[in-house]
N, C-alpha and C positions, 0 to 999 in steps of 0.2 A: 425496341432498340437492338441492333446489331451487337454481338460480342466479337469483333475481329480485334478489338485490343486488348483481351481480358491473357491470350495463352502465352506465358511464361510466368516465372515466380509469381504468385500471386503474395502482394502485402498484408500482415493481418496487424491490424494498427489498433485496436482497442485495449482498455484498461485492464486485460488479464481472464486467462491465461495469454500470455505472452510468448512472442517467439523462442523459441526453443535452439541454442546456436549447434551446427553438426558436432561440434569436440562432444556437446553433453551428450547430443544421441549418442556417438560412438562411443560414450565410457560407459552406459547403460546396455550398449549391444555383446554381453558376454555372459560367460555361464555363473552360476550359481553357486558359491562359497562356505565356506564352515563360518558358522557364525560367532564361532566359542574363542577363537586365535588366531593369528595372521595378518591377513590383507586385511580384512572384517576390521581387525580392531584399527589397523592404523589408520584404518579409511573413517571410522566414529573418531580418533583422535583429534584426525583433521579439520573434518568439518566443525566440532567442539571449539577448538581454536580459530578457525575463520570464523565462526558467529560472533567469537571474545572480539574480534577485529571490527566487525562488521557493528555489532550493537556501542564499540566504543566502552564496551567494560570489562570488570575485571572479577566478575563473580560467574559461576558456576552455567550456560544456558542449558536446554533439554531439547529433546528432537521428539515430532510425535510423526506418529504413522497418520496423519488428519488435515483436512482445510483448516484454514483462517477459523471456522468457528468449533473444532478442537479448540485452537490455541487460545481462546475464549474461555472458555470451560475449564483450562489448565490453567489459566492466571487466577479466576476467580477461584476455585474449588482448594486452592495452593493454600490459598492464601485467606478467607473469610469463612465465618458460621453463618448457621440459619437463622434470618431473623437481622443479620446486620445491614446500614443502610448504606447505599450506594451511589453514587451522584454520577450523573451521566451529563456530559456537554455537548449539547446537539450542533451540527452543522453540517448535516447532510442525514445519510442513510444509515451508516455504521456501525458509532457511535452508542444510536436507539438500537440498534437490533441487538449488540452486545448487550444492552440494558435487558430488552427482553430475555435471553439469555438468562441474566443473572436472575432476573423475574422466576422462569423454573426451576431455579436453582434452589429457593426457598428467599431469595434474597430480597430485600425491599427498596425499591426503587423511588430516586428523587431525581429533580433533573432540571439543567439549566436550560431554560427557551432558548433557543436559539433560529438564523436563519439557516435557507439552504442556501444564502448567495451573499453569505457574510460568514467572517474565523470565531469563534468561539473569543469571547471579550474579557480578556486579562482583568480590569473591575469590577466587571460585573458576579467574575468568580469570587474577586476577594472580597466584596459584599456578600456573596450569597455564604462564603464561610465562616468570615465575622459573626453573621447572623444564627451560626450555626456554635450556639454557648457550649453545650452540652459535648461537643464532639461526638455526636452521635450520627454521623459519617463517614464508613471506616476508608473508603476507595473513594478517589477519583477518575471516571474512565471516560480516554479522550481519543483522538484517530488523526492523525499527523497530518495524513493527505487522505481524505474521501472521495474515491472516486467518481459517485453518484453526481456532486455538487463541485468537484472541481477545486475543493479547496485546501489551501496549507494551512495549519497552526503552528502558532509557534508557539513549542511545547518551552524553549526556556521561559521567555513569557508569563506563560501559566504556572511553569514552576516558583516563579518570582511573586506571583500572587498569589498562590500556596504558603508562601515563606511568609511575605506579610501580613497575612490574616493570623499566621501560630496557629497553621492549623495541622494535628496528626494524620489523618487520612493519608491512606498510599495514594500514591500515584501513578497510574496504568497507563500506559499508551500503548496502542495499537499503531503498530508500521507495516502494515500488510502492504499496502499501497507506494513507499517511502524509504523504506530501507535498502540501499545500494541504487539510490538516485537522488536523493537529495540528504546535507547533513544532518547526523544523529547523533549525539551524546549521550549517550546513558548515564554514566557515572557521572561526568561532568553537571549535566544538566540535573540532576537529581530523580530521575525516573527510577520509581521502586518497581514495576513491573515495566517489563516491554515483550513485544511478541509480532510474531510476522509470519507470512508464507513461502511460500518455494517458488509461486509461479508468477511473479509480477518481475521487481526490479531483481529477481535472483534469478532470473532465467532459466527454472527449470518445470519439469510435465507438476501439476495440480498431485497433491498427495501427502508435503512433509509439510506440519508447522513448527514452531520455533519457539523458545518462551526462555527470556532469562529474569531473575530475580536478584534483585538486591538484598544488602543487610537487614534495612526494614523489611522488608517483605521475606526474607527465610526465620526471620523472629516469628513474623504473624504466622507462619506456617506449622510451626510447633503445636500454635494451640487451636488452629483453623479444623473446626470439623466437617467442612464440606468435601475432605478430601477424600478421594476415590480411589481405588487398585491402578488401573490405568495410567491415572494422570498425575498421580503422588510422587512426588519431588524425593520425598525419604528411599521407596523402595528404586528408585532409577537409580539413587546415589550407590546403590551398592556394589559390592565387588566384580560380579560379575557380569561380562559384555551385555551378555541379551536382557539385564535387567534396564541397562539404558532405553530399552525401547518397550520394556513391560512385554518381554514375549521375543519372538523372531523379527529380526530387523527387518528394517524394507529396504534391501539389499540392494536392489537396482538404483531405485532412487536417492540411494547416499553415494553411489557411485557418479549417475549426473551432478549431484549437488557439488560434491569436491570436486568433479570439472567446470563447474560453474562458478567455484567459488577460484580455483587457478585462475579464468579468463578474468574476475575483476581485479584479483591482486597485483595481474600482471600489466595491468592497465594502471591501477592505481585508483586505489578509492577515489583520491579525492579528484583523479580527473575523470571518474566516470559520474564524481557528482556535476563536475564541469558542463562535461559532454551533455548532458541531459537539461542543464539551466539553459545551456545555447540553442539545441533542438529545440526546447519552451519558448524560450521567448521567440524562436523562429516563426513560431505556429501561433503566438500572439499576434504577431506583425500582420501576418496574413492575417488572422480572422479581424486587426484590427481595421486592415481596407472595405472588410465584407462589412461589417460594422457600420462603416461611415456610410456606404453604400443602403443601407435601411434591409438589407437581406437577414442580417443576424444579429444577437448580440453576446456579450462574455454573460456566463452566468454569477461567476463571480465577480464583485462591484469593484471590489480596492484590487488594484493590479498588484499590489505586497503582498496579498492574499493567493494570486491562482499559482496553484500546483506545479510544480517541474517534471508532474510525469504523467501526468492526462492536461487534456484542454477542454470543459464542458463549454458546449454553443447555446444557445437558445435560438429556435429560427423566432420570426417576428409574422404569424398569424398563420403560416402556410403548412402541410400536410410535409415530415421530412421524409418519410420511406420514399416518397422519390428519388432524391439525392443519396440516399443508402443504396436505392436498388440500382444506380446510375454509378456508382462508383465501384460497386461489389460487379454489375452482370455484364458492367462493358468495358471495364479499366481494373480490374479485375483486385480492387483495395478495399478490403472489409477495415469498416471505421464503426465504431458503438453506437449502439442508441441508448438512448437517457431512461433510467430506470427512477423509482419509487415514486414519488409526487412529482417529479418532471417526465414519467414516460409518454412519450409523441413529442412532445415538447422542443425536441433539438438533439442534437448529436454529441458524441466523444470521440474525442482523438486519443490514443493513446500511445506514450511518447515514449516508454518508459522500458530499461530489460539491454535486451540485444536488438537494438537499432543505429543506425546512422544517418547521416546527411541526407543520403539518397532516399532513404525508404521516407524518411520524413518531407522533402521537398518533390516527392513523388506523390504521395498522399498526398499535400495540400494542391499541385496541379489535380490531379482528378476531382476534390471538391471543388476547385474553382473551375473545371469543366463543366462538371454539375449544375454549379450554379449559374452558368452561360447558357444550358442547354434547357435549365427550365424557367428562364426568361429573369432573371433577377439581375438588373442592368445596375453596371456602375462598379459591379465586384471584379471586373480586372484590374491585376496589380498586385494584389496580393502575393503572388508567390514570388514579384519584382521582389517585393519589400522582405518575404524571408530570406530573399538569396542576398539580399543588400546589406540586411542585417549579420548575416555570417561571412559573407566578404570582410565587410570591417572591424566583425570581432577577432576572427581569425587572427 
């Protein structure tokens, strides 16, 4: 295949790391600061306070120098001994591997079946904690939007069958995936732990994770001995700046992040959760023509269920690195491929960060070019029906 339409911006459209917008490069492109007073601190002040906004609460969050599985390791380690048990709610990738996780931690792992192409089941919890006399399940750990499988929970939901069974256990969610793209409540909704990344719906390079704690959960912390130098909630709490970070900040990347966290304030949370449910459902429309057409299907079953900031495919029997390698080496749009028990299996879009109209109805034209060029009839129309669908939500 020819590349004569891949040279100018190329789109990179998958589930994270995500695009990076110029404000954030240019507030990382500067020198190197005293980390003891100054700019240093106001710029930790900052970002502390955009997270209180961001997670929707009102207790203390923490910044780590680490990916998503840092902030893993700081929820659980904050907060549980060795030997307590943990309930994991599968519906995808994440969820299990945070288990795992906990698994080296010393921690003992129980865990709700679940599917990859169904939400984690609000009775099914409050049965499995009913059953659960003894309270001998100190955490619940769940993943808002999984990227793997495409799916949202809804964490009120499960907090509401938490509440009905009386059962203790914290409550952990993971919003790596979800935070500053679709709605969070922390307080509100009763989440005792919550945690996320820097490079998905926050828009900025792979590096910082994020961890706030509730009242429950700074109790359990008192007497948790899994906790570590690093990751320990007590010695960050202290007086002085560089103990926020256990050590020297990561100075460049709090500078992106408080430019990143400007662009969504200034936009307004709640229309950037907007903007992103629009883009979704745009990219629904579309895959739902590909759909009808016998080329693909959602992976996720219940349309209540798919995600506002990826779209997982499945193709239906055919080889997809074609369509990857058709949309990346001649139209120049890097789109995901499906990872853990669905790898080959189909594709991701990913919708989610600093994006727009264009990058997103630009992407769906080159997969539905794709899917002309490697004979899969029937799939025009698709990108009729995302533009048709933002005409008249507009």
């Amino acid at each position: 295949m020819g590349t004569t339409l891949r040279q100018g911006k190329e789109f990179l459209m998958i589930p994270g790391p995500t695009n990076v917008p110029d404000a954030v490069l240019r507030a990382m492109h500067r020198p190197a600061i005293d980390i003891y007073e100054g700019p240093l601190v106001e710029t930790t002040d900052a970002c502390l306070a955009g997270l209180k906004r961001l997670f929707k609460t009102g207790y203390p969050p923490y910044i780590y120098a680490a990916n998503g599985h840092g902030a893993w390791d700081a929820a659980l380690s904050n907060t549980l001994s060795r030997g307590d048990r943990i309930l994991v709610l599968e519906s995808g990738l994440f969820a299990s591997g945070w288990g795992r996780a906990a698994g080296m931690m010393g921690l003992n792992l129980d865990t709700l079946p679940g599917s990859w192409r169904e939400p984690v089941d609000p009775s099914a919890l409050e049965d499995k904690l009913r059953a659960d006399k003894g309270h001998k399940i100190k955490a619940i750990l769940v993943v808002q939007v999984d990227t793997a499988s495409g799916v949202w929970n809804d964490i009120a939901a499960l907090r509401k069958a938490i509440d009905a069974a009386s059962h203790p256990a914290l409550f952990m969610v993971d919003t790596i995936a979800s935070l500053g793209c679709v709605p969070f409540h922390m307080d509100d909704w009763g989440v005792d732990v919550a945690l996320t990344g820097s490079q998905k719906g926050l828009m900025c390079p792979p590096g910082l994770s994020f961890v706030a704690g509730g009242e429950r959960a700074r109790k359990a912390h008192l007497t948790a001995d899994l906790r570590t130098h690093y990751m320990d909630w007590s010695f960050r709490d202290g007086p002085i700046h560089y103990q926020k970070y256990c050590g020297t900040p990561p100075e460049h990347l709090l500078f992106g992040f408080k430019a990143a966290l400007d662009l969504i304030f200034d936009e307004g949370l709640e229309r950037v959760w907007h903007r992103h449910a629009l883009l979704a459902e745009a990219s629904r429309r579309a895959v739902a023509v590909w759909e009808k057409a016998g080329a693909v299907e959602f992976n996720i079953v219940d349309p209540r269920a798919r995600a506002n900031s990826v779209t997982v495919v499945r193709t239906t029997g055919w080889e997809v690195e074609g369509l990857r390698n058709f949309t990346h080496d001649v139209c120049g749009v890097t789109i995901g491929g499906t990872i853990g028990e669905m790898v080959g299996q189909g594709f991701r879009i990913g919708h989610m960060g600093h994006v727009n109209a264009v990058m997103l109805l630009g992407t769906l034209s080159a997969i539905e070019l794709g899917l002309a060029k490697l004979g899969k009839t029937g799939t025009s129309g698709g990108i009729v029906a995302a533009q048709d669908y933002l005409a008249a939500a507009l």
